[in-house]
C-alpha positions as MATLAB code, in Angstrom:
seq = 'XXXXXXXXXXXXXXXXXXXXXXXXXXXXXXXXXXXXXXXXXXXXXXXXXXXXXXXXXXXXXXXXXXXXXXXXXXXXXXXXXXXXXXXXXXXXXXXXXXXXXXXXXXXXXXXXXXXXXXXXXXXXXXXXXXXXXXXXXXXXXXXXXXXXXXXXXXXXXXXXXXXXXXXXXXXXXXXXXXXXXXXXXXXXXXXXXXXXXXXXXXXXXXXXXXXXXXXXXXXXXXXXXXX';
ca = [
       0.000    0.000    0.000;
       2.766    2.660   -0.961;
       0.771    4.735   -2.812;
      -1.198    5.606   -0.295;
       0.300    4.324    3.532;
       4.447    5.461    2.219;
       6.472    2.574    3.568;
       3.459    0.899    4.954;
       2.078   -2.216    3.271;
      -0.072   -5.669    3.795;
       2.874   -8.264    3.811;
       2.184  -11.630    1.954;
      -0.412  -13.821    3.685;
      -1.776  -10.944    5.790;
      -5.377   -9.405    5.348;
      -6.620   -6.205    6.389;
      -9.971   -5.745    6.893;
     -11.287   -2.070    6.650;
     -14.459   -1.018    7.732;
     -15.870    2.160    7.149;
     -18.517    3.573    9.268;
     -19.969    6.683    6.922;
     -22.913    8.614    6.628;
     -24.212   10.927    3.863;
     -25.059   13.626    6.436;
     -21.365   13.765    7.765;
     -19.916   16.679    6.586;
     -16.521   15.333    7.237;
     -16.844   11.487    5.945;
     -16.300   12.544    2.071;
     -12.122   12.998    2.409;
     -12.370    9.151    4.460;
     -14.677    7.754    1.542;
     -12.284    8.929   -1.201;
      -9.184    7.406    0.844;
     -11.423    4.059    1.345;
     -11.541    4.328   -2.578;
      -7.353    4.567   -2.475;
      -7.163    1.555   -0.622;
      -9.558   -0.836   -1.802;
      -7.717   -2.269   -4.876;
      -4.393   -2.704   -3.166;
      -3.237   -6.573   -2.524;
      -4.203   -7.959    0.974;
      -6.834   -5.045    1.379;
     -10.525   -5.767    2.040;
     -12.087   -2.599    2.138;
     -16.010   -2.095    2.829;
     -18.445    0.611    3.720;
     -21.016    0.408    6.062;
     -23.299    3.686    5.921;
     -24.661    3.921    9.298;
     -27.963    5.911    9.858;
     -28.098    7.589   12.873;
     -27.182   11.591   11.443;
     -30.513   10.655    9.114;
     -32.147   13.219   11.512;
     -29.932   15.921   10.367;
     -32.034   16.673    7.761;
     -31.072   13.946    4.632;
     -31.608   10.554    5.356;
     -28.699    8.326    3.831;
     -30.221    5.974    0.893;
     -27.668    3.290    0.983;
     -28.021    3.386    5.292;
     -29.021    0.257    7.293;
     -29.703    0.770   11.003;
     -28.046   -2.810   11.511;
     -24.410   -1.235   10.404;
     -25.011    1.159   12.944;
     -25.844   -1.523   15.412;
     -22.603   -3.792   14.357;
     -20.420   -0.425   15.181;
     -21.922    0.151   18.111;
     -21.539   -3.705   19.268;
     -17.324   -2.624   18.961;
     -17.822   -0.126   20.594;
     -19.394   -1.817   23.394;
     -16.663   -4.651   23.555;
     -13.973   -2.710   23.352;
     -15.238   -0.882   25.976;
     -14.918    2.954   24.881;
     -18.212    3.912   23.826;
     -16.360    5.466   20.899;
     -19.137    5.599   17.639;
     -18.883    8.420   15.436;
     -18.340    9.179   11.576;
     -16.037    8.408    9.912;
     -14.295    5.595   11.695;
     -12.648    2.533   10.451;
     -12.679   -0.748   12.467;
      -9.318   -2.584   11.660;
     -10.122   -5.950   11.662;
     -12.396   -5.922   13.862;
     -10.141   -4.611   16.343;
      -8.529   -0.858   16.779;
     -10.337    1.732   15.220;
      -9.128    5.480   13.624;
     -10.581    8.370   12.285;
     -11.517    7.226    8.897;
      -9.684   10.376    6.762;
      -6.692    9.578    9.297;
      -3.820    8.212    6.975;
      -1.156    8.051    9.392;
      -3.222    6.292   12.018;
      -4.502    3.597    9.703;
      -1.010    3.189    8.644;
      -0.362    2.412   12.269;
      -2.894    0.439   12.456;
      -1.988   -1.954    9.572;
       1.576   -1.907   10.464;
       0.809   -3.540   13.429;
      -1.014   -6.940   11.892;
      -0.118  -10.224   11.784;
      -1.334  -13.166    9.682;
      -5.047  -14.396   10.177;
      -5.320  -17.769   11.310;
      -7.860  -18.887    8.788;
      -7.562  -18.508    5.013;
     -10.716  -18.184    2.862;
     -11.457  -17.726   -1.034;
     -14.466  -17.703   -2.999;
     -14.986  -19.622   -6.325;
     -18.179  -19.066   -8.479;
     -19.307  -22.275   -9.462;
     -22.203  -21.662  -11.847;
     -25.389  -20.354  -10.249;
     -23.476  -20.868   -6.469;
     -20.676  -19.409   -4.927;
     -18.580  -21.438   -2.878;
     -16.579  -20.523    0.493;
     -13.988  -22.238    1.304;
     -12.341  -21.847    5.173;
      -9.121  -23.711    6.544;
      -7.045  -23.139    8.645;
      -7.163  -23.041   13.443;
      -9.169  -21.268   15.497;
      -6.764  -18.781   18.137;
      -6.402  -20.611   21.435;
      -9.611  -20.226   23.538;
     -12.070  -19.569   20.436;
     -14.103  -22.601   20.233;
     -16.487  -21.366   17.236;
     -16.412  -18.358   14.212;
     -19.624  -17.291   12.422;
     -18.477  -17.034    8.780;
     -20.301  -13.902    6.957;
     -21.268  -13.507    3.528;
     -21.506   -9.959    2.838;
     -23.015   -8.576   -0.881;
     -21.115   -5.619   -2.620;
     -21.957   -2.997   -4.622;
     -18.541   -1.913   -6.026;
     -19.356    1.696   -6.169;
     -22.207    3.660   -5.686;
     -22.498    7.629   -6.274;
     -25.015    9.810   -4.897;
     -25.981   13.359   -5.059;
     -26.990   15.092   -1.734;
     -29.967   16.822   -1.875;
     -30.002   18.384    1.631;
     -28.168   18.192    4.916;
     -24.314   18.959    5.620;
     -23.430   17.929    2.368;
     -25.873   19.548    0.094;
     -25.138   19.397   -3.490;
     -21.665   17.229   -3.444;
     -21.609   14.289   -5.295;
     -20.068   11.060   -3.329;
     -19.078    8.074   -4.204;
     -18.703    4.946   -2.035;
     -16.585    2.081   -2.506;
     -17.677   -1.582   -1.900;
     -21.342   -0.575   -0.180;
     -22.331   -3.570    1.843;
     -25.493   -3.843    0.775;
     -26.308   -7.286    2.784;
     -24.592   -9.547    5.565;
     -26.091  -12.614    6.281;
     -24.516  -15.125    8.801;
     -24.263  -18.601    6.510;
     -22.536  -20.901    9.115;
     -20.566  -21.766   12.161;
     -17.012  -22.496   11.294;
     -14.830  -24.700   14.375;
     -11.667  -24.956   12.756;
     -10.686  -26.963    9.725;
     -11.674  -27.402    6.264;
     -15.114  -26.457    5.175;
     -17.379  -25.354    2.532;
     -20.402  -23.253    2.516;
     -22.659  -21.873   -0.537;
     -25.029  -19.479   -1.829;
     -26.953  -18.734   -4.514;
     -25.278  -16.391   -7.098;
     -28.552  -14.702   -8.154;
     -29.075  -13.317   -5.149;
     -26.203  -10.687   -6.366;
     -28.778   -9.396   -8.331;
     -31.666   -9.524   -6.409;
     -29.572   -6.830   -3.809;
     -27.716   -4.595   -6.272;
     -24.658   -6.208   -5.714;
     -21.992   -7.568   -8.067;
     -19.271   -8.337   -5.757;
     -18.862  -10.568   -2.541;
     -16.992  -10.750    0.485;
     -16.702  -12.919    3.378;
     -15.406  -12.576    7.135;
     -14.930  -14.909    9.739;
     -15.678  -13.683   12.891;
     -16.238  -14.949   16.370;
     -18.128  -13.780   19.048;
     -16.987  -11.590   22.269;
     -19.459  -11.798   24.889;
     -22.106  -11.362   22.162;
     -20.519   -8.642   20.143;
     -18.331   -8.811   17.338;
     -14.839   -9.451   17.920;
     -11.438   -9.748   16.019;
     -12.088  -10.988   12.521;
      -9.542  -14.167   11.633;
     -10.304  -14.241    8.297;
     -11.326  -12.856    5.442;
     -11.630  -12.374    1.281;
     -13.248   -9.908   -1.491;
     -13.970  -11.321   -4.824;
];
């Protein structure tokens, strides 16, 4: 990730996952959405947006929101303990989280991973996609819930009212769905869905994260892929 993080980069094997809470009534998430766009083709990178809808009241309400993105950032907020949910922020991997238009502090943040535990990839096989997961579980974690997450590549709106009135924004892999398809305990394993539902959602590209659970909440994702 020269281009963008200088000396910083994802080292072979390594994934980060970026998450980008935004919100088309944040006057200040455009400069984070354009960096999420710098980012998101680079090896090793798995960059997402998750509009978040709770600045709707500001006077536009986001179109491409979903109150359960701002629930998911407020569930790391709650297990990391800080309380810390505002716009823009980035969740790296599930863990640490920076001011989303914050290059130096996301370069931090990246320098500082290591190799996920569990490898994934994604192969279209006619009208299914297949997951495939291998790979340990980190001592302790008996179970991962592996999510399937539909992607609209980019998506660019015109603001009609609110802090951002009349700018034109575009966002970079939307999540327009995340749907829990399995419990994954270490191993090899397979999982599937239905390619047309790509479609059905607006979507044309998929990811997938393996997560486990923290007390409830989300908590340090172990692997990941985009396709």
């Amino acid at each position: 990730m020269s281009s963008v993080f200088g000396t910083t980069s994802v080292q072979a094997g390594e994934t980060a996952v970026l998450e980008l809470f935004t919100s088309q009534g944040c006057s200040s998430c455009p400069p984070a959405d354009k960096l999420l766009q710098a980012v998101a083709g680079q090896p090793g990178v798995v960059a997402l947006s998750f509009p978040v809808d709770y600045w709707d009241y500001l006077g536009w309400k986001d179109t491409l929101a979903s109150p359960a993105y701002s629930a998911r950032q407020r569930a790391y907020a709650e297990r990391r303990g800080d309380r810390s949910v505002y716009t823009p922020q980035i969740v790296v991997n599930g863990g640490e989280h920076v001011v989303g238009s914050d290059v130096r502090s996301l370069a931090a943040a990246v320098s500082k991973l290591g190799p996920m535990p569990c490898q994934v990839s994604l192969k279209p096989q006619g009208d299914v996609v297949e997951i495939h997961v291998d790979g340990d579980l980190p001592k302790g974690t008996k179970a991962a819930m592996v999510f399937f997450l539909f992607v609209d590549d980019h998506e660019t709106v015109q603001i009609g009212r609110g802090e951002n009135t009349g700018r034109s924004v575009t966002y970079t892999n939307v999540v327009r769905d995340m749907r829990a398809v399995g419990m994954w305990k270490g191993g090899e394993a397979v999982y599937s869905l239905p390619a047309s539902e790509l479609s059905r959602l607006s979507a044309n590209r998929y990811a997938v994260i393996v997560q486990p659970e923290v007390n409830g909440r989300p908590g340090p994702i172990i692997g990941a892929a985009i396709h």
